[in-house]
C-alpha positions in Angstrom: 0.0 0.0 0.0 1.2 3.3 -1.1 1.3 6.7 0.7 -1.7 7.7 -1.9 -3.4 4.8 -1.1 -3.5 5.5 2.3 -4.5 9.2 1.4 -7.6 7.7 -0.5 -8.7 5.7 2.0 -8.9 8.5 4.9 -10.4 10.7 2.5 -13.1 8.6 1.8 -13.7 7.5 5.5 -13.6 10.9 6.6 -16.3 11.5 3.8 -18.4 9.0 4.8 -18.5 9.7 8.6 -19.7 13.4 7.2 -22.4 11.8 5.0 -25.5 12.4 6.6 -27.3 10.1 4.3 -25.4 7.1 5.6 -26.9 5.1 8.7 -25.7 6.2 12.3 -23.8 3.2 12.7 -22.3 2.9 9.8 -20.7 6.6 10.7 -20.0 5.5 14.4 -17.9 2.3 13.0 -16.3 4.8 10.0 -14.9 6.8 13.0 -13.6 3.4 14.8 -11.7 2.4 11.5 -9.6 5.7 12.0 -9.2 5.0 15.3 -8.0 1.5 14.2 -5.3 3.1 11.6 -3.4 5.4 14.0 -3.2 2.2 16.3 -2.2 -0.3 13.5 0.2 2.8 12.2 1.6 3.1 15.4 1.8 6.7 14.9 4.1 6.2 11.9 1.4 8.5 9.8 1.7 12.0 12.0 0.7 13.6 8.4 -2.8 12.0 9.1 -3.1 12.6 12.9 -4.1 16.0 12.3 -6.7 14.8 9.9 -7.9 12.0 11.7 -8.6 14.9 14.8 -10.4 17.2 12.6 -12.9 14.8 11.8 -13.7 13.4 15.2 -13.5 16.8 16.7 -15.8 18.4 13.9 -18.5 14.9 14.3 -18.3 15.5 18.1 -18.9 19.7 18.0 -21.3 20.0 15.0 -23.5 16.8 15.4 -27.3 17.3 16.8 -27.4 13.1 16.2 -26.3 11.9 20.3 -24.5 8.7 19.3 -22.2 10.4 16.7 -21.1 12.8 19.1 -20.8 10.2 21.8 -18.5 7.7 19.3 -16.3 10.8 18.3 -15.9 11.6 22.2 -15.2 8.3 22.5 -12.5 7.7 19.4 -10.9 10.9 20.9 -10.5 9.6 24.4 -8.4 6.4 22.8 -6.2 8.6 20.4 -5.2 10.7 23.7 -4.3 7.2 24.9 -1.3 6.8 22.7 -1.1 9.8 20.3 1.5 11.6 22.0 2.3 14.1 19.0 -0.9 14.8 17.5 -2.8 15.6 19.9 -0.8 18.5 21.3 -1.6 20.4 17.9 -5.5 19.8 19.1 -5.7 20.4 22.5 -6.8 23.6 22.7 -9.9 22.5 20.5 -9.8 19.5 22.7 -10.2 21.3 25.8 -12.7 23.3 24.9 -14.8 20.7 23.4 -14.3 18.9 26.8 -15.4 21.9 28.4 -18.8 22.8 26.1 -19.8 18.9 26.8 -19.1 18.8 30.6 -21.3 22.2 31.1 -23.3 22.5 28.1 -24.1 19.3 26.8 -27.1 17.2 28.1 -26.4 13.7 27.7 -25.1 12.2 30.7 -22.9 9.6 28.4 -21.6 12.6 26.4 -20.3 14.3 29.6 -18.4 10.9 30.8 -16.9 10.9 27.5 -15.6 14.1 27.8 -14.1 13.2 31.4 -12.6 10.5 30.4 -10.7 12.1 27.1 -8.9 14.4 29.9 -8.4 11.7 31.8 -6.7 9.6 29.5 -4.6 12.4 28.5 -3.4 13.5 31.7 -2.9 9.6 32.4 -1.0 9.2 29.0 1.2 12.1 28.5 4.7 13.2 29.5 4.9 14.8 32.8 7.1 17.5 31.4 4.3 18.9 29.2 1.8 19.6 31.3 4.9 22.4 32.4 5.4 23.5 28.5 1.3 23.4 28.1 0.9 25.7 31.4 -2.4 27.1 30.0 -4.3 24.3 29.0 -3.2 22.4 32.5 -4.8 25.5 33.8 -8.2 25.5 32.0 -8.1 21.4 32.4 -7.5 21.6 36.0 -10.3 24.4 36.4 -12.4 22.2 34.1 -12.0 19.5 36.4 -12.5 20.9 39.9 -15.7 22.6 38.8 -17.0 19.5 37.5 -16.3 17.6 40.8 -17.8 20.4 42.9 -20.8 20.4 40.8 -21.6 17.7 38.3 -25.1 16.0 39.0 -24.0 12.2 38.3 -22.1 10.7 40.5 -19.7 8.8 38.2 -18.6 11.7 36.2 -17.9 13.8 39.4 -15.9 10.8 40.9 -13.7 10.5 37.5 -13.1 14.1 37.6 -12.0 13.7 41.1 -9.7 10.9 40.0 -8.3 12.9 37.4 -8.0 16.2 39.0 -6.0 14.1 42.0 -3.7 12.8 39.0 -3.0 16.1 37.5 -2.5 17.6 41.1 0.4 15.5 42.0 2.2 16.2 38.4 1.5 20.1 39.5 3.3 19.4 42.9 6.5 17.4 41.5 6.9 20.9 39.2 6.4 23.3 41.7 8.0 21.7 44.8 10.5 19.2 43.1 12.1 16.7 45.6 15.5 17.5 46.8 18.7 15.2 46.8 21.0 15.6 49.2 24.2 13.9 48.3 27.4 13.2 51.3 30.8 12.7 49.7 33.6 11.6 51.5 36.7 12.5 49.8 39.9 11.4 51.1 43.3 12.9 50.2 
């Protein structure tokens, strides 16, 4: 399979998951096949990361249809599981598609997905970004408290919790880093 075959097969997924005259299903298993190809791909296609985001983050913002915005939450919250790279270029649109679900959205299953696409990537990702990323740690970690101070189910406040406790300790090790104190003995 050539590079243009791979081209002409994301372009034509991606078209299909936008074709509203397909089924619902149909679209919700289009966006699991590029799911599928980053982790078969092993991030060896960063040229189609960006791609592959736009679509799930356009499904998941512009859809009225529940379950197509629920499978695009949901194919997000596994790329932040092992897209390191990719993801950094979307995670401002990330956030605040996270942040329009959790307090603006009303499905219930909508707003867990959205927890657990921060969750995973605060699980996921290098410690030391969260210090180069300093705004969006800022917004996810206000994201996050507000959610567990005031989210109605119970299982999205405790995940929020669980991932605001995560993030929290990642904070501390930057701001108060542990301190080595090191004896030598040197004899002349």
């Amino acid at each position: 399979m050539t590079w243009n075959d791979t081209q002409n097969i994301l372009e034509r997924i991606t078209f299909e998951i936008h074709n509203s005259k397909r089924k619902d299903d149909d679209r919700a298993k289009c966006m699991e096949v590029l799911v599928n190809i980053i982790k078969i791909t092993n991030e060896m296609l960063p040229k189609y990361e960006c791609q592959i985001f736009n679509c799930l983050l356009k499904c998941a913002q512009n859809q009225p249809k529940e379950i197509l915005r629920i499978s695009s939450l949901g194919c997000l919250g596994d790329l932040c599981k092992f897209c390191k790279y990719g993801i950094i270029a979307n995670i401002q649109e990330i956030v605040e598609l996270c942040e329009w679900t959790l307090f603006e959205d009303q499905s219930s299953v909508a707003k867990k997905a959205a927890i657990v696409i921060l969750a995973n990537f605060i699980e996921c990702q290098d410690k030391a970004l969260f210090h180069e990323l300093e705004r969006e740690t800022l917004k996810i970690y206000r994201i996050l408290k507000k959610v567990s101070s005031v989210a109605a189910n119970d299982e999205v406040r405790h995940r929020a919790l669980q991932a605001l406790n995560i993030l929290s300790n990642i904070v501390r090790e930057f701001m108060f880093p542990k301190t080595k104190i090191r004896h030598e003995i040197k004899i002349l």
